[in-house]
PLY file of the C-alpha trace (Angstrom):
ply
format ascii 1.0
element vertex 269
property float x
property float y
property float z
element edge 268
property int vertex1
property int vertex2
end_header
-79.73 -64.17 18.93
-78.71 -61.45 16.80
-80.65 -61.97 13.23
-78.97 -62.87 9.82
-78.25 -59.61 7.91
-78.95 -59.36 4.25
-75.63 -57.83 2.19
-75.59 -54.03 1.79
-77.52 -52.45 -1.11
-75.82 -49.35 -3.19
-76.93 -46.71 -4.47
-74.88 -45.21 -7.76
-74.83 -41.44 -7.09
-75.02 -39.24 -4.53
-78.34 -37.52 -3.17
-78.11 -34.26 -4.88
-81.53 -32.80 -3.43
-82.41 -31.34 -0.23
-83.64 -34.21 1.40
-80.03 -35.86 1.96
-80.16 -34.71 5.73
-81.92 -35.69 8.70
-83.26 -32.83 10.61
-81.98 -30.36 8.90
-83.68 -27.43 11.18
-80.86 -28.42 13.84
-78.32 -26.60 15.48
-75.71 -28.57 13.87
-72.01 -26.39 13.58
-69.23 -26.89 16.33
-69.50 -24.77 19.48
-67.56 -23.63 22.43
-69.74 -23.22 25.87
-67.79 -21.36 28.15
-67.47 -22.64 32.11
-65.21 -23.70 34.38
-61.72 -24.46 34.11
-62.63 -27.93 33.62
-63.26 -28.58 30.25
-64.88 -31.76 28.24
-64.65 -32.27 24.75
-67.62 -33.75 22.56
-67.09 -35.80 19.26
-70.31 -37.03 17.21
-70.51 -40.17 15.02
-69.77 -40.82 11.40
-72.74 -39.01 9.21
-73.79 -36.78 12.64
-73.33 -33.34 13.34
-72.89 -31.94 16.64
-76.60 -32.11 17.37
-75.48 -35.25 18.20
-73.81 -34.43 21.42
-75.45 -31.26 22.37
-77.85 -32.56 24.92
-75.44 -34.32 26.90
-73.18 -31.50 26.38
-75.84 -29.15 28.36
-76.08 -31.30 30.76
-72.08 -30.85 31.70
-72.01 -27.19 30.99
-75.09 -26.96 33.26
-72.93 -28.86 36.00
-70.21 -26.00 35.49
-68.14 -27.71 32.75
-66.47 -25.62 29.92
-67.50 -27.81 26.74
-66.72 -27.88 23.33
-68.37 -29.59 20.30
-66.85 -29.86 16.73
-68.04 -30.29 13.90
-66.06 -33.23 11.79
-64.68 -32.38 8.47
-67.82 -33.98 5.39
-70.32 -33.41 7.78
-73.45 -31.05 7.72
-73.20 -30.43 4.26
-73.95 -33.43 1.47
-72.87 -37.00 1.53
-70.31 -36.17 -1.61
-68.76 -34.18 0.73
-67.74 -36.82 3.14
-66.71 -39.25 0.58
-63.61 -36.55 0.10
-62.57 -36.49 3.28
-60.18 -38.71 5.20
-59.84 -39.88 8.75
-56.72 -37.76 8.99
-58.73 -34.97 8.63
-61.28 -35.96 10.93
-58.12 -36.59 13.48
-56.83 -33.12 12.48
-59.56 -31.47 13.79
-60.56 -32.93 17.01
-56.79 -32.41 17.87
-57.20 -28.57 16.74
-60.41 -28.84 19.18
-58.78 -29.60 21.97
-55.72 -27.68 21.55
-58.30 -24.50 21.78
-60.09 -26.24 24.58
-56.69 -26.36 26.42
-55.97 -23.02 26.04
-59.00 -22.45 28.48
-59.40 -25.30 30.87
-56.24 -26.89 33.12
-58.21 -30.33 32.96
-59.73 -31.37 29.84
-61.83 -34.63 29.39
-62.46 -36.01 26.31
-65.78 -38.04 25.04
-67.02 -39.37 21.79
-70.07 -41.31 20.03
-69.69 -44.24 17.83
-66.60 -43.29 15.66
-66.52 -39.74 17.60
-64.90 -42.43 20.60
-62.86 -43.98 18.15
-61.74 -40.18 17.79
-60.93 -39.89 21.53
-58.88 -43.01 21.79
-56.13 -41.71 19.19
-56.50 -38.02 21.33
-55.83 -40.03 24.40
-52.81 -41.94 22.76
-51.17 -38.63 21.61
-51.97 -36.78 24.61
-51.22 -38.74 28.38
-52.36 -35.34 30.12
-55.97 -35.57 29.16
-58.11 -36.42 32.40
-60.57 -39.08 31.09
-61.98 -40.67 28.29
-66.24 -41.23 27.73
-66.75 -43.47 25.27
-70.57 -44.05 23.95
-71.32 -46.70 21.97
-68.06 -46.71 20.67
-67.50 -48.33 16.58
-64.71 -50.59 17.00
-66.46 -52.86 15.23
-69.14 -52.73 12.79
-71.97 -55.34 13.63
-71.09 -56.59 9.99
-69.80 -59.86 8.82
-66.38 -59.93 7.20
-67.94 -60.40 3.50
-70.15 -57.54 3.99
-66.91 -55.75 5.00
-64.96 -56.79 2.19
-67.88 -56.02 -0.30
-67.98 -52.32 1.11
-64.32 -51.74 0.53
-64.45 -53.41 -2.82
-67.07 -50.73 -4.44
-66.19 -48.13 -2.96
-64.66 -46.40 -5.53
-67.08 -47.94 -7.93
-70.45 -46.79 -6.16
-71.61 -43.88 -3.72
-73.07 -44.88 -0.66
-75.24 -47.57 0.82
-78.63 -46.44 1.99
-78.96 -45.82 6.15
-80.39 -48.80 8.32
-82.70 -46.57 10.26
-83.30 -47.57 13.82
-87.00 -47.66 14.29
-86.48 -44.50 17.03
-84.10 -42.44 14.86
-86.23 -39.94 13.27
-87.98 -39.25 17.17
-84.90 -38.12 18.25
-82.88 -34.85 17.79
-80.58 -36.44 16.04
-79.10 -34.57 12.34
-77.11 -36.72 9.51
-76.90 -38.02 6.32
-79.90 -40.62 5.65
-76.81 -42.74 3.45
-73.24 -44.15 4.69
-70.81 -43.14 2.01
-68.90 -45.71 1.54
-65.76 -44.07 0.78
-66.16 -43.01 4.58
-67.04 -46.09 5.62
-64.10 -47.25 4.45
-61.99 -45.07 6.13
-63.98 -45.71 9.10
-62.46 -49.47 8.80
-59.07 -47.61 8.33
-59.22 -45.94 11.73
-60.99 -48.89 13.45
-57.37 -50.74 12.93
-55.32 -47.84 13.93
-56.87 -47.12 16.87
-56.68 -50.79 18.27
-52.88 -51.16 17.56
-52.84 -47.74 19.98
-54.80 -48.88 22.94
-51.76 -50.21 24.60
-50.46 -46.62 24.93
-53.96 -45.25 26.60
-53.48 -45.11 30.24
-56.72 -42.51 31.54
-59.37 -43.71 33.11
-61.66 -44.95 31.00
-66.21 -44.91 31.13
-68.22 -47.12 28.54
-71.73 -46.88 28.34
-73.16 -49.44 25.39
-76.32 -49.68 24.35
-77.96 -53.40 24.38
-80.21 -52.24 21.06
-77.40 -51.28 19.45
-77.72 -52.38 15.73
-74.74 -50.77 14.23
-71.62 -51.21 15.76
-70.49 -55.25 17.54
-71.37 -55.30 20.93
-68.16 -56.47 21.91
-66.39 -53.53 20.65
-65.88 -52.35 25.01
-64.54 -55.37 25.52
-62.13 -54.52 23.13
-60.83 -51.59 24.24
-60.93 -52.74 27.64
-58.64 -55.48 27.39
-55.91 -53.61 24.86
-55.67 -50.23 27.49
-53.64 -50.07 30.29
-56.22 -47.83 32.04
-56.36 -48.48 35.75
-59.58 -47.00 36.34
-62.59 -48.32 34.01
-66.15 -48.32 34.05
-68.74 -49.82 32.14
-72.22 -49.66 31.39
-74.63 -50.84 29.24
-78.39 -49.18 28.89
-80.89 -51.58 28.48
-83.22 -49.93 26.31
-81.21 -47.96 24.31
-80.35 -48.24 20.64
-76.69 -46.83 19.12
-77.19 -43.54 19.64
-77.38 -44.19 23.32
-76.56 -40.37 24.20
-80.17 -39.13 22.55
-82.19 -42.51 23.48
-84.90 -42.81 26.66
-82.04 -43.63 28.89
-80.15 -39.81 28.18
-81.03 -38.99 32.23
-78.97 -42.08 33.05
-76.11 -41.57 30.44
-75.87 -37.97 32.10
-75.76 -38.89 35.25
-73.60 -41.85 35.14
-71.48 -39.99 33.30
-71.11 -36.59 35.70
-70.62 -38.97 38.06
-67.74 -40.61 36.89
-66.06 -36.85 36.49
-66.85 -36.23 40.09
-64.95 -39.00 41.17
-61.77 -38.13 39.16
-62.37 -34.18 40.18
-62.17 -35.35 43.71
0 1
1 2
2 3
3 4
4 5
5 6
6 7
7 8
8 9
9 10
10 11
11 12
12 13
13 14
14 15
15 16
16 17
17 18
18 19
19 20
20 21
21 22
22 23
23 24
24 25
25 26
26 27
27 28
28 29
29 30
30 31
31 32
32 33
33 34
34 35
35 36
36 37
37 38
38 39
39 40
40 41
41 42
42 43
43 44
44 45
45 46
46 47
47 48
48 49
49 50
50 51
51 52
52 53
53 54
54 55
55 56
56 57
57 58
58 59
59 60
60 61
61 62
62 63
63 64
64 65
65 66
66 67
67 68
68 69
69 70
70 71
71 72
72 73
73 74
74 75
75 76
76 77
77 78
78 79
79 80
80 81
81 82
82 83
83 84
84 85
85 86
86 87
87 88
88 89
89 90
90 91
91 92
92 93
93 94
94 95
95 96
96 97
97 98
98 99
99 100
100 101
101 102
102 103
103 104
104 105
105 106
106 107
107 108
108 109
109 110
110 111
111 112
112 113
113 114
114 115
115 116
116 117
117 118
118 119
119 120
120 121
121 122
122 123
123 124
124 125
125 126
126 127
127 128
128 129
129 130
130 131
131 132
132 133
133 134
134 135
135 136
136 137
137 138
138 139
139 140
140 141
141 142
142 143
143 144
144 145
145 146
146 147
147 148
148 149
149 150
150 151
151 152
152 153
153 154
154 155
155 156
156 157
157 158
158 159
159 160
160 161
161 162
162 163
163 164
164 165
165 166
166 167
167 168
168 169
169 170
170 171
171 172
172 173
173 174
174 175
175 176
176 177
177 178
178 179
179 180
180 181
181 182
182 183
183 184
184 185
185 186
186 187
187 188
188 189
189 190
190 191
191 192
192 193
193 194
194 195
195 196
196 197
197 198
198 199
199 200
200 201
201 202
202 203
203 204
204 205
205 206
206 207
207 208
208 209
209 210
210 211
211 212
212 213
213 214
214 215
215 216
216 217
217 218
218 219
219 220
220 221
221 222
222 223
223 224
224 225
225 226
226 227
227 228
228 229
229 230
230 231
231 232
232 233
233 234
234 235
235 236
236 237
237 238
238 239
239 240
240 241
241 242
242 243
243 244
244 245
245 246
246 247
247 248
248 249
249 250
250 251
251 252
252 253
253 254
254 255
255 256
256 257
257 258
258 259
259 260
260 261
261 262
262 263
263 264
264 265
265 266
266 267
267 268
């Protein structure tokens, strides 16, 4: 039974020292890994960077993929600078990352983490020729009750951000972020999370979920979800058992990876 959560606490300004990121010393910025014609695309979370993705993103450019990482408008920088920015903009540029992607590859799969899958859902809705979608721990809903919702989007313009609830293994993995959730983000998180469910009736690629049964952050029924508003014929799903929300730098990673390269193989086929 999932335990009783305490309402958020905020915090009145922003973090203006140097210790406002998590593992800083990470390769954070987008990047482009040149392969095959096949090409995947990599979107991190809300707060991430691209150091998110990176290790699973080896692992497909090691199996011969062309992949591409970007780094989300707000992030790598400060907290203040995310609280700026807008989901449009966050849309604007994964679409300009794959438009470069498909001036490379003929195929082009698209995957995301936590809101980064949110991310590839809308890419999917705009764009019927992408291959596949690989959705990890995807945020359609925040493990949040609807009053700590509401409270959120009530300050918001009122106070900063609300400090991080770390998972125990966070800071043991390579994992780079803000340690706070804006909550001007946040909000627009919400935003999205609305607007990409009212689209899933136009997504028709096949579809792999992997969940993590840990997961803390975002409702555990947020596959379910999607999988009952697409129209995909071909879906997967998969849930690591001892995995927390970032289930794409947990203990599992070997299975993510290869359940994952798997499910390309069968739609390369």
């Amino acid at each position: 039974m999932r335990s009783k959560k305490k309402n958020p606490q905020f915090l009145q300004s922003p973090d203006t020292g140097k210790q406002h990121m998590l593992n800083p010393e990470l390769e954070g910025n987008s990047f482009f890994w040149d392969g095959g014609k096949i090409g995947v695309l990599l979107l991190h979370g809300l707060t991430a960077t691209t150091a998110e993705v990176r290790p699973l993103a080896k692992q497909f450019h090691d199996a011969g993929f062309t992949v591409s990482g970007v780094l989300l408008p707000g992030h790598g920088t400060t907290p203040e600078n995310l609280n700026e920015t807008s989901r449009t903009e966050w849309l604007g540029a994964s679409e300009k990352a794959y438009l470069e992607l498909k001036e490379k590859c003929s195929n082009i799969f698209v995957g995301g983490e936590s809101a980064g899958a949110l991310l590839a859902l809308h890419l999917a809705s705009e764009h019927p020729e992408i291959k596949g979608l690989l959705l990890y721990a995807p945020a359609m809903r925040l493990a949040s009750s609807f009053l700590q919702k509401l409270i959120m989007v009530i300050a918001s313009p009122f106070v900063f951000a609300i400090p991080k609830k770390t998972e125990k293994n966070r800071d043991q993995m390579p994992w780079q972020g803000y340690k706070v959730n804006p909550l001007k983000a946040v909000v627009q998180l919400l935003k999205l999370q609305s607007e990409t469910k009212l689209r899933l009736f136009r997504i028709y690629q096949p579809i792999l979920i992997i969940q993590a049964n840990l997961d803390q952050t975002v409702d555990l029924n947020s596959g379910d979800i999607i999988l009952q508003g697409v129209q995909s014929a071909v879906r997967e799903s998969h849930w690591m058992e001892q995995s927390r929300h970032v289930v794409i730098l947990d203990r599992e990673l070997k299975d993510v990876a290869d359940i994952s390269l798997e499910f390309l193989d069968k739609l390369i086929q």
